[in-house]
PLY file of the C-alpha trace (Angstrom):
ply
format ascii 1.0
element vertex 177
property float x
property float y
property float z
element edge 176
property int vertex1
property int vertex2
end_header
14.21 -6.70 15.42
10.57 -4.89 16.57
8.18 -7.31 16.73
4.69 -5.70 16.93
3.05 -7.86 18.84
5.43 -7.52 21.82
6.44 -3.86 21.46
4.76 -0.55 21.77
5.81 2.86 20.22
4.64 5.28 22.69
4.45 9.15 20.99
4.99 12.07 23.49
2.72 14.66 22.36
2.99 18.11 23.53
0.16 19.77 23.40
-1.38 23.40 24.14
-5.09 23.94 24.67
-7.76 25.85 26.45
-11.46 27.39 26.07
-10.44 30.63 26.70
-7.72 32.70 25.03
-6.18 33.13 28.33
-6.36 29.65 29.13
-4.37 28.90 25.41
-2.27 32.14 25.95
-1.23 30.58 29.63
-0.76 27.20 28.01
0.62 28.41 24.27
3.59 30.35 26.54
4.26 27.21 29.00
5.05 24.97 25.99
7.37 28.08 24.28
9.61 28.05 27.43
9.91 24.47 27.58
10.90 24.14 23.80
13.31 27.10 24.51
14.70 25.35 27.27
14.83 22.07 25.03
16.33 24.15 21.99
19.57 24.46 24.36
20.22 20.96 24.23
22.17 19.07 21.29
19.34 16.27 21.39
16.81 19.25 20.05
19.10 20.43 17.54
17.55 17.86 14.34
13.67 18.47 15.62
14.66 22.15 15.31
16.16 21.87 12.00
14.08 19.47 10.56
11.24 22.59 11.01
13.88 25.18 9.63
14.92 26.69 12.74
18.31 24.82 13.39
19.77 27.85 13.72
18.19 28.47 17.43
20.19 26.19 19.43
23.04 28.75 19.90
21.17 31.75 20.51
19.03 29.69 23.14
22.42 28.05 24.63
23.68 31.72 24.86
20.88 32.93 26.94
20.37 30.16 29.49
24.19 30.25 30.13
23.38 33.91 30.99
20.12 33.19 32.96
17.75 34.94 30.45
14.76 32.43 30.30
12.12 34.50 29.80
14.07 36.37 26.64
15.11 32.36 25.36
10.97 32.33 24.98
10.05 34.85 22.66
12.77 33.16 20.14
10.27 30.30 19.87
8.03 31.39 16.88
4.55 30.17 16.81
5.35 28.03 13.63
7.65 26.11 15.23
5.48 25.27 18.09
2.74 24.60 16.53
5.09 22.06 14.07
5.87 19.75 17.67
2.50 20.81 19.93
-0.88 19.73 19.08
-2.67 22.71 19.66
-6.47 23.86 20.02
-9.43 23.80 22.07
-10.04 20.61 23.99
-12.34 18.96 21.48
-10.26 18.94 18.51
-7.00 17.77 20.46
-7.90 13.91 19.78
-8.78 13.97 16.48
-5.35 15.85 15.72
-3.58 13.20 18.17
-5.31 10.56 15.71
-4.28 12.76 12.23
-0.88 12.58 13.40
-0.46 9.55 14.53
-2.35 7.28 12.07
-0.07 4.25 11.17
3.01 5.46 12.92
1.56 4.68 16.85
-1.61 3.63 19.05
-0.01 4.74 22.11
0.63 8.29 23.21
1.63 10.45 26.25
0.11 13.88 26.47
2.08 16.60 28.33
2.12 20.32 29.33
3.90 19.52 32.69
4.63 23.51 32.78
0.72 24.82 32.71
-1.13 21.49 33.64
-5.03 21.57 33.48
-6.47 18.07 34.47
-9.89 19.08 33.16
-8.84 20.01 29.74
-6.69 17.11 29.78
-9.50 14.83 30.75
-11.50 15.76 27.95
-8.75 15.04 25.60
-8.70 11.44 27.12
-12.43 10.74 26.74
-12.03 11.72 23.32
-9.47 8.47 22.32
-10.59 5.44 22.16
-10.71 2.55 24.64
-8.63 1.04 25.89
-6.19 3.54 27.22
-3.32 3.27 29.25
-2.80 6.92 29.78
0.79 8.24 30.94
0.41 11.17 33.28
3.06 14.32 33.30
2.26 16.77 35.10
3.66 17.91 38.00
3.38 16.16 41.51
0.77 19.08 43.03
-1.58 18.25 40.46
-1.69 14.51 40.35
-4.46 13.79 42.90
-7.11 16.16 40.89
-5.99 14.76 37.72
-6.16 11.10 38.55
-10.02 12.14 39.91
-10.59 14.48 36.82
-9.34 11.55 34.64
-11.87 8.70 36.59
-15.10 9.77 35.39
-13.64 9.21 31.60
-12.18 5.90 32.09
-13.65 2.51 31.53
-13.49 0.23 34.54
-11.19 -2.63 33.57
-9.84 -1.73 30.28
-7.84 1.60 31.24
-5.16 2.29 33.42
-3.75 5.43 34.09
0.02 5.65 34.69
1.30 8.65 37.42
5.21 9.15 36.03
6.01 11.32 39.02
8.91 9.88 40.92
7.03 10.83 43.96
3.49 8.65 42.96
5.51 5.62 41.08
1.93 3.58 40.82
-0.30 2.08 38.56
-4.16 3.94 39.04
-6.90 1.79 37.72
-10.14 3.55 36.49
-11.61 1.07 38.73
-9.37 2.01 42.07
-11.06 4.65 44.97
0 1
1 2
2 3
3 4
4 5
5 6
6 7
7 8
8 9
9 10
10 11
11 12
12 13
13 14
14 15
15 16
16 17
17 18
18 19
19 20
20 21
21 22
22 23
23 24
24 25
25 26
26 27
27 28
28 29
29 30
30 31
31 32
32 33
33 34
34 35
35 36
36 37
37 38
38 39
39 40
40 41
41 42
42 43
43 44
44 45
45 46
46 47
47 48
48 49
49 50
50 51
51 52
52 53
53 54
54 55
55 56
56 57
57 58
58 59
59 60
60 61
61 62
62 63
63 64
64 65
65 66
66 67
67 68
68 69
69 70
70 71
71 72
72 73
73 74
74 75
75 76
76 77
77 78
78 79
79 80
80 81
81 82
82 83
83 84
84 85
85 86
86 87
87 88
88 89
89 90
90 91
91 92
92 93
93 94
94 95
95 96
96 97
97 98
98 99
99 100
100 101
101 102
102 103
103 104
104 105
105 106
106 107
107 108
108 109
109 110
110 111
111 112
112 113
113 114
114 115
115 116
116 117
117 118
118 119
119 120
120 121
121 122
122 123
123 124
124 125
125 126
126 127
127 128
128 129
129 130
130 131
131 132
132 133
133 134
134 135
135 136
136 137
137 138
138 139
139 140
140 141
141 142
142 143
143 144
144 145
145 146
146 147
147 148
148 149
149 150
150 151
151 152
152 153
153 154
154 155
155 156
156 157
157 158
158 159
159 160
160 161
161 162
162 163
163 164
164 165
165 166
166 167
167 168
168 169
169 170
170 171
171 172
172 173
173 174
174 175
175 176
């Protein structure tokens, strides 16, 4: 049985935002590749139907058995990402994290792994509310400016923020140097 008080549910949200439009183009076309490369996997194949486009998987399958990633993207139509990613300017990425979530989870992990921007991403985090344990995805180049990005928007003492690269397996706290 889940027992509340002991358990979590922790929400992976994808999300895709920027100030400019090349900075939501760059991260809009990051998240389409990684749903096409998801879309090739069985484990995808509900998400993608539950949004009406179960019929994907094979044509994605197809072309990643014959190499064609950057073709598998442009299958990924813009209502279907924008059904799984958050999306927006920085600002109004929390208050969609909240809309979502509301009475389903209190905990979430933000990602765009494939076009990371620690700034963007920091603002998101000052945005939700204290405390935060905040799980980090991005990729192991960009974890040192993240982590100091992330520093000046945590509170000393009530948020940690969790590196999940295998390389950095450690716990940061806000009030670490």
């Amino acid at each position: 049985l889940w027992d509340s008080a002991t358990q979590g549910i922790y929400v992976v949200t994808i999300v895709v935002t920027g100030r400019t439009e090349e900075e939501m183009s760059r991260s809009r076309e990051a998240v389409r590749r990684q749903l096409a490369f998801y879309g090739t996997t069985p484990a995808y194949q509900p998400v993608f139907a539950l949004h009406g486009h179960g019929d994907l998987r094979p044509e994605l399958a197809r072309l990643a058995r014959e190499d064609r990633w950057d073709d598998m993207a442009t299958l990924i139509p813009d209502d279907l990402l924008e059904a799984i990613a958050v999306c927006g300017a920085p600002e109004s990425i929390a208050p969609q994290i909240r809309e979502r979530l509301d009475g389903i989870s209190d905990s979430v992990s933000l990602v765009n792994n494939r076009a990371p921007d620690p700034q963007h991403f920091a603002e998101v985090v000052a945005a939700l509310e204290a405390p935060r344990a905040i799980w980090l995805m991005v990729p192991a180049g960009f974890v040192d400016d993240t982590i100091q990005k992330f520093r000046e928007h945590l509170e000393p003492g009530a948020d940690t923020l969790v590196p999940l690269n295998l390389r950095v397996p450690l716990v940061v706290d806000a009030q670490d140097d």
